[in-house]
Backbone bond lengths (Angstrom), bond angles and torsions (degrees), N, CA, C in turn:
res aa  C-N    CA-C-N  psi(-1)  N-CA   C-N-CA  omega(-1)  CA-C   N-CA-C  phi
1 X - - - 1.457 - - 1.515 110.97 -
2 X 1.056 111.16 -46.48 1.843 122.52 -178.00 1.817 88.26 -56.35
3 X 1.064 132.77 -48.27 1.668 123.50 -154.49 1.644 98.74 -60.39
4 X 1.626 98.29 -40.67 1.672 115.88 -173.81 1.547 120.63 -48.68
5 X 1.663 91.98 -40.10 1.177 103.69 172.54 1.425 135.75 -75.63
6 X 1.205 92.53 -20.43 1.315 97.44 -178.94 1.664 124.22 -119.29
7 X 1.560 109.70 5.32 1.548 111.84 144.45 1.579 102.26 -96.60
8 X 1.436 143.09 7.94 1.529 146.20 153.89 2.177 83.85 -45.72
9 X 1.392 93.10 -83.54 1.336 112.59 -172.99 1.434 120.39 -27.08
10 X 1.332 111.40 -49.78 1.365 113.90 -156.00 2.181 91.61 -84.30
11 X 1.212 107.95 -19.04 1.259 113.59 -165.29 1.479 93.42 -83.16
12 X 0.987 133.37 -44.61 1.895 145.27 -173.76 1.353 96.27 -81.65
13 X 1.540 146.88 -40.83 1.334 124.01 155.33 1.338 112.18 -38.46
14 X 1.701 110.03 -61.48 1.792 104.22 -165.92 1.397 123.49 -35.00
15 X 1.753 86.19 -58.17 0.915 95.93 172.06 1.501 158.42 -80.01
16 X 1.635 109.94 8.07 1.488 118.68 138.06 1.005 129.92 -90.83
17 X 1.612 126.40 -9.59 1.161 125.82 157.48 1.748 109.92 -63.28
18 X 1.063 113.83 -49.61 1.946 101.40 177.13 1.510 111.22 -44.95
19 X 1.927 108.50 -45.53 0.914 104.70 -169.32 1.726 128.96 -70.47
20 X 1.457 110.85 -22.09 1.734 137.86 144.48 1.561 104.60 -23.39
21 X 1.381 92.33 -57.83 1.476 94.62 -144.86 1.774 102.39 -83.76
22 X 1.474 104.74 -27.54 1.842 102.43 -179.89 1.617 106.88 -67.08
23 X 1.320 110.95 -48.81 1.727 128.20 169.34 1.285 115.31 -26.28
24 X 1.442 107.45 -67.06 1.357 137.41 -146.13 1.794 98.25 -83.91
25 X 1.527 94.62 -63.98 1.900 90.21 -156.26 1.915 100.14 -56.90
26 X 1.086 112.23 -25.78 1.742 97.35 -160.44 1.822 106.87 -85.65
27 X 1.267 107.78 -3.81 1.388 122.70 143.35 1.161 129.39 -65.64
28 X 0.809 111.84 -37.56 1.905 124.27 -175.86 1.783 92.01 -84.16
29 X 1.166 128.09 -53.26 1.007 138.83 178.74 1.869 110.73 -24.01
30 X 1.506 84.06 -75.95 1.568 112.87 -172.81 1.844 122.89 -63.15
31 X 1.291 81.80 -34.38 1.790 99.90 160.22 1.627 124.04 -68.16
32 X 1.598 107.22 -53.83 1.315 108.09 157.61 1.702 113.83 -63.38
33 X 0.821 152.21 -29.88 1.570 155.44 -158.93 1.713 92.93 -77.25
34 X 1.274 112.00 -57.56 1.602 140.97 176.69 1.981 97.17 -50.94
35 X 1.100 99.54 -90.79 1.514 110.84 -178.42 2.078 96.65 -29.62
36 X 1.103 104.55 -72.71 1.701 111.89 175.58 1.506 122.05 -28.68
37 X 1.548 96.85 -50.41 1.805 94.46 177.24 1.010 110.68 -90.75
38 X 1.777 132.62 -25.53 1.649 106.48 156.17 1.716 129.76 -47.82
39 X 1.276 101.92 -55.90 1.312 94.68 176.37 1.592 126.24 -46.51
40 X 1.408 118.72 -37.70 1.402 121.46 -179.04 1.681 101.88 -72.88
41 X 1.047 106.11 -34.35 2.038 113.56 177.56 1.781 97.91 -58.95
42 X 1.700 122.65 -48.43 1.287 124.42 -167.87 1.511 82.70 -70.10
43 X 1.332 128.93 -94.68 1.771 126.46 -165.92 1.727 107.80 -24.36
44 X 0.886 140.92 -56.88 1.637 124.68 -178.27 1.460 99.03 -66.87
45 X 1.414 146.89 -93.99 1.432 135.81 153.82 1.867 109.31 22.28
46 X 1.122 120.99 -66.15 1.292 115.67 164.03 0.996 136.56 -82.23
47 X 1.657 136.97 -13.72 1.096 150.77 122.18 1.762 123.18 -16.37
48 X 1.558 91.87 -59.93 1.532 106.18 175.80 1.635 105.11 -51.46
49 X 1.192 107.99 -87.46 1.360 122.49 169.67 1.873 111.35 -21.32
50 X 1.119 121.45 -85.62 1.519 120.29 168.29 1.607 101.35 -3.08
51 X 1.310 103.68 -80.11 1.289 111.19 -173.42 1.618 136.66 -64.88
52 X 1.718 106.62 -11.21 1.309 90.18 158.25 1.608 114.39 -115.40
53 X 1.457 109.82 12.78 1.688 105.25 149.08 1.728 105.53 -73.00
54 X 1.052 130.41 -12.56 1.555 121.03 179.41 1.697 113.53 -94.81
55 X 1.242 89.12 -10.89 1.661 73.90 175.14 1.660 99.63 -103.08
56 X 1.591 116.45 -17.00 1.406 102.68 172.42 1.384 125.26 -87.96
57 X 1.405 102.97 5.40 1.590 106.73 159.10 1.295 126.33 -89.44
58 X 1.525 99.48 -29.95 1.670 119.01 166.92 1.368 97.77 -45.74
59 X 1.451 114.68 -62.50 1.732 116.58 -158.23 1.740 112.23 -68.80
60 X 1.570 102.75 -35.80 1.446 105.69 175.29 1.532 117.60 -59.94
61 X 1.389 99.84 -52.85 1.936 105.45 165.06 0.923 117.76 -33.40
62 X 1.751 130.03 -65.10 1.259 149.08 -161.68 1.779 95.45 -65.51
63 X 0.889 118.87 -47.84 1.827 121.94 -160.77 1.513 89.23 -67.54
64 X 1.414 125.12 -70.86 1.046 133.98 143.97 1.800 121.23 4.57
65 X 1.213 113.32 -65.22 1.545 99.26 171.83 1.933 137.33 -100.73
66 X 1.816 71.27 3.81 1.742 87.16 153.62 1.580 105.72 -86.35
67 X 0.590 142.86 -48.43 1.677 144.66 -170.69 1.169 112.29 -55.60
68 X 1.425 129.48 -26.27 1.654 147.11 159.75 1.298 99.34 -50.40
């Protein structure tokens, strides 16, 4: 009876662990997917920016060497 009990056990771990794991990963999934496209949204966002502090340094330079 004790053996019964205790492949009962080992069978009801598995099997909330599968059930963990169907729950769980497509959460993790969607969070990372989420987390992923912010970051690529932050890198263009700073990209943008980069580039129009460079053209307003371009323009400040330029004003700058007319004034010479």
């Amino acid at each position: 009876m004790k053996e019964a009990k205790d492949v009962l056990r080992i069978v009801g771990m598995i099997l909330l662990g599968l059930f963990v794991f169907m729950v769980v990963l497509p959460l993790v999934a969607k969070i990372a997917g989420m987390t992923f496209v912010f970051l690529i949204v932050v890198a263009i966002k700073l990209i943008k920016l980069a580039v129009i502090l460079a053209i307003v340094y371009l323009i400040l330079v330029g004003i700058r060497a007319l004034l010479r």
